[in-house]
Each structure stands twice: as C-alpha cells, then as structure tokens.
N, C-alpha and C positions, 0 to 999 in steps of 0.2 A: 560574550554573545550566547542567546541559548540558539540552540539547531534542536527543531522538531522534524520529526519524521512523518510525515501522511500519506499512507496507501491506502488502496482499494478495488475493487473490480475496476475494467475497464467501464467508462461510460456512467458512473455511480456518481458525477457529478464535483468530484475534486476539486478540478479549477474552476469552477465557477463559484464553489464555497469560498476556496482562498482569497480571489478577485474581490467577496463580499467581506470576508474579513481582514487584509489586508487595509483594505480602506477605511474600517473602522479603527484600526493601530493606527494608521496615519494621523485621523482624527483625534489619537491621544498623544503622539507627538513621538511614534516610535517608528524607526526607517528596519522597514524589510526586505529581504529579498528570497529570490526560488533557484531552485533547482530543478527542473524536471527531467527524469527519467522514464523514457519509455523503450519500447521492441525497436517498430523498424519506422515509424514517421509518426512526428507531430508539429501542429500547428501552435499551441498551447503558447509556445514563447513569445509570438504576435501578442498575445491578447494581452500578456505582463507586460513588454513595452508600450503595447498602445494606452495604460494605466502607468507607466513611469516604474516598474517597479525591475529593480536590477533580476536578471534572468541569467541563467544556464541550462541548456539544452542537451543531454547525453541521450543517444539512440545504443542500444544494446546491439540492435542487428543481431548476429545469428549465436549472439554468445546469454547464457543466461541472465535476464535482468538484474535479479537478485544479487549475482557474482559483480556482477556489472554495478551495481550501486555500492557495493563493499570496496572495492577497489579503487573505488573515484571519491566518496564520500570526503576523506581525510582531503584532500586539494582545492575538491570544493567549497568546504568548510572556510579553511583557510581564504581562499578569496573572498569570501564573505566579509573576513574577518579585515582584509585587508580593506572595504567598502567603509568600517564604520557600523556596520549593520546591529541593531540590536537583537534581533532576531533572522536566522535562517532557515528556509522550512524547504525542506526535501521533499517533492511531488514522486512517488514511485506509483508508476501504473502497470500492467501486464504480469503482475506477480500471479501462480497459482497458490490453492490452498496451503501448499505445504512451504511454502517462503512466507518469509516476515523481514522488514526493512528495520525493524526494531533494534535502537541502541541501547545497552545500559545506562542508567543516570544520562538519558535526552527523554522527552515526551514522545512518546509514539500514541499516534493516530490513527485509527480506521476509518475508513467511509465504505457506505454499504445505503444504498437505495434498497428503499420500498418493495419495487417494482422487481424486485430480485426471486420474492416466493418465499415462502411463509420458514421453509426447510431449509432454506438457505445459509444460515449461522449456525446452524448442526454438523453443515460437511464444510466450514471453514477451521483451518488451525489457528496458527500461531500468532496469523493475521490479524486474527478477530479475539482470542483466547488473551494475547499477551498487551493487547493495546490499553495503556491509559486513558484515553476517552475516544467514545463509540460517537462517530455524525452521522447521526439514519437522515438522508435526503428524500424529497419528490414527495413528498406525503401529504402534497396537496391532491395528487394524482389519487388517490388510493384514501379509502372510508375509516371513519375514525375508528371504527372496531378491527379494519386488516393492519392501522397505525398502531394497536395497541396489541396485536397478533404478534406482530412484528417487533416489537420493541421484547415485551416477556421472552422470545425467542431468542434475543441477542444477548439479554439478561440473564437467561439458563448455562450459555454458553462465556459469558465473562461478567460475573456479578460483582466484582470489583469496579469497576470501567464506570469513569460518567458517561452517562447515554442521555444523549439529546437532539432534537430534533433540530433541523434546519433549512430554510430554503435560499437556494445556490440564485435564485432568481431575485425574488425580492429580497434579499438578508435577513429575511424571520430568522432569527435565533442569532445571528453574527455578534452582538454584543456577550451575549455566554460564554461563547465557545474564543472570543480574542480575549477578553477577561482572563479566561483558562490560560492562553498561551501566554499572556504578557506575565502570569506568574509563572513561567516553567523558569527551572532553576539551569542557571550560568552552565556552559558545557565544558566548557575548557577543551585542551587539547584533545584530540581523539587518538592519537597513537599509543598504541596498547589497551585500550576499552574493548571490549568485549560485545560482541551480538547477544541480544537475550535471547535466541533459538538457534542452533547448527542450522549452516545449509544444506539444502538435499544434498544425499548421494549419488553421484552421477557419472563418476569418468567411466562412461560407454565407450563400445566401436563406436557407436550414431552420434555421439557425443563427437567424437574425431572426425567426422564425415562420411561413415559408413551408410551405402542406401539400401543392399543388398538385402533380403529378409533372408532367414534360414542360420540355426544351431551352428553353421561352421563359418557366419561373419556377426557372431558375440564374442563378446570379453569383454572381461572388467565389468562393473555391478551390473549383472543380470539378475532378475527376480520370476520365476516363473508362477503364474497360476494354476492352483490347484482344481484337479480336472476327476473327479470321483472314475474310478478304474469300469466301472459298467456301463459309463456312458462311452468311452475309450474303445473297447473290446466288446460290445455284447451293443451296443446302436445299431440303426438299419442306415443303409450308405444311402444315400438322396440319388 
C-alpha cells in the first residue's frame, strides 16, 4: 500500500482536491482511502462517504495536531491496510509553519491556495520546504500574472518540488497530480521510519494547562524576546 501525506493551511482547499483526485484513481481501477486529521471539528468525513470512499476522522482537540498525527499515523495505516486499499492518503489540516506531516520514503504533499499572498511560501517551513509536490489551488480566483507571482514564490522556496496547479472545483489538473500518486513508491510498515523534520519544542507550563501570564507560571521551553535595553529603561510610560 503506498500512504501519502497531504497538508496545508486551513481552507487552501484539500478536500476537495482529493474528492477530485480520488475519483480519477477510481477511474483507473485503484481503491483509496483517507484519514483526516484536524483541531477541534470537521465535516470533511461526510463528503468521503457521500463519494464511497473508506474514511477516518481524528480531531486533535487541545493536544498538538502534529503530535496528534504521529501517534495515530502507524494504526491508521494499518486499517487501511487491512481494507485492501492501494493507496492511503493522510488529510492533515491546522498545522503551523513550523510542523510538517512528512514521512521518510511516503509522498508528502502540500497544498497552498492562491488566495493566500504573494509572501506567503517565504514564512512557510518544513511544510512547504520538504514536500514532494507543491498543489497551488483557486487560481481561477486570481490573474495570470498573481498565478505566475505565486508559483516563482513557492519555487524560491522548494525548487525541488513538482508544482502544479489545480482546481478542487472542476478537477483541472486532477489527472497530473493522481498520475503522480499512483506512482508513489509501496510504504511498507511504518514502525521505526523516521519524520523528515523534528517536531516543535514545546513541553510548556501552557502546554500542561497553565492560563496564568507572569515569569513565575513558566517552565519548561520558554524563549523570550529580545527587547533592545533603551527602549526598557530610557521609553516615556503612556
């Protein structure tokens, strides 16, 4: 079975790519299915069964997505596997810049709309940086010259990456980008494979449940910002 990984901003149009490219694998005679993870509510598993296609729903809730998709990854996998599935594709949404859903030796995918701003794949990591192919969404929204803004921008930032366009609505592009998938290479077991990026650092107080502000309910990774000493000492008090 291969397992492909696909994140991206919230709203950048995910599922309704895979809805588009799912049905074209169908079309070649290959059975898929999903997993989505998200934060704290989705609808998202509705619209896979309302298309037939085997679904799993994980909400993170108050614990890190990221963390939250490492830890389930390996079981969901496995049920896939027990499905038949030729393929299984991993929907992670709510990640920040600095998470990546990215396995060793699986496909990892980005998605990144348009509509997002021109700067946008300059303040992405690992996200955007480590992904085997880039799907820029909405680009019917938005002029061929901000499409072509926008693509060199994502190209600056991961010029390895295929990058191509698509739309979630009508499937422009869906034959590419399943073509792409249906060669990603067998996954095999996942215990003991490796993330291609560390997760953040993070065992905070707030992390535990601390709501308190103030130096004496920190610990554990705190990182303070540097504050030039004259604006400290020598500012006028408002």
């Amino acid at each position: 079975m291969k397992l492909i990984t696909v994140a991206g901003p919230p709203s950048s149009g995910k599922t309704s790519m895979l809805l588009r490219v799912i049905e074209w694998l169908k079309e070649q005679g290959l059975k898929a299915g999903v997993v989505k993870f998200d934060c704290v509510a989705s609808r998202d598993d509705e619209r896979y069964r309302a298309k037939d296609v085997p679904v799993l729903l994980g909400l993170a809730g108050n614990l890190c997505p990221d963390h939250y998709f490492v830890t389930n990854i390996e079981a969901c996998a496995n049920w896939g596997q027990s499905l038949g599935l030729d393929l299984f594709i991993s929907e992670s949404a709510g990640l920040c810049n600095r998470c990546s859903p990215f396995i060793r030796q699986a496909l990892g995918v980005c998605v990144i709309d348009n509509l997002a701003g021109a700067n946008t794949p300059t303040k992405m990591g690992p996200l955007l940086k480590q992904a085997d192919i880039v799907v820029i969404t909405k680009g019917d929204i938005v002029s061929q010259a901000e499409r072509e803004v926008f693509q060199y921008q994502v190209r600056k930032v991961n010029a390895r990456a295929e990058v191509l366009q698509m739309n979630g609505l009508t499937g422009q592009g869906r034959e590419r980008l399943g073509a792409l998938l249906a060669q990603a290479p067998d996954t095999g077991d996942l215990e003991g494979r490796k993330l291609r990026f560390s997760m953040p650092a993070a065992v905070c107080s707030y992390c535990l449940g601390e709501t308190k502000i103030g130096k004496d309910y920190q610990m554990g990774n705190v990182r303070s910002i540097a504050i030039p000493e004259s604006e400290v000492s020598g500012g006028e008090t408002a």
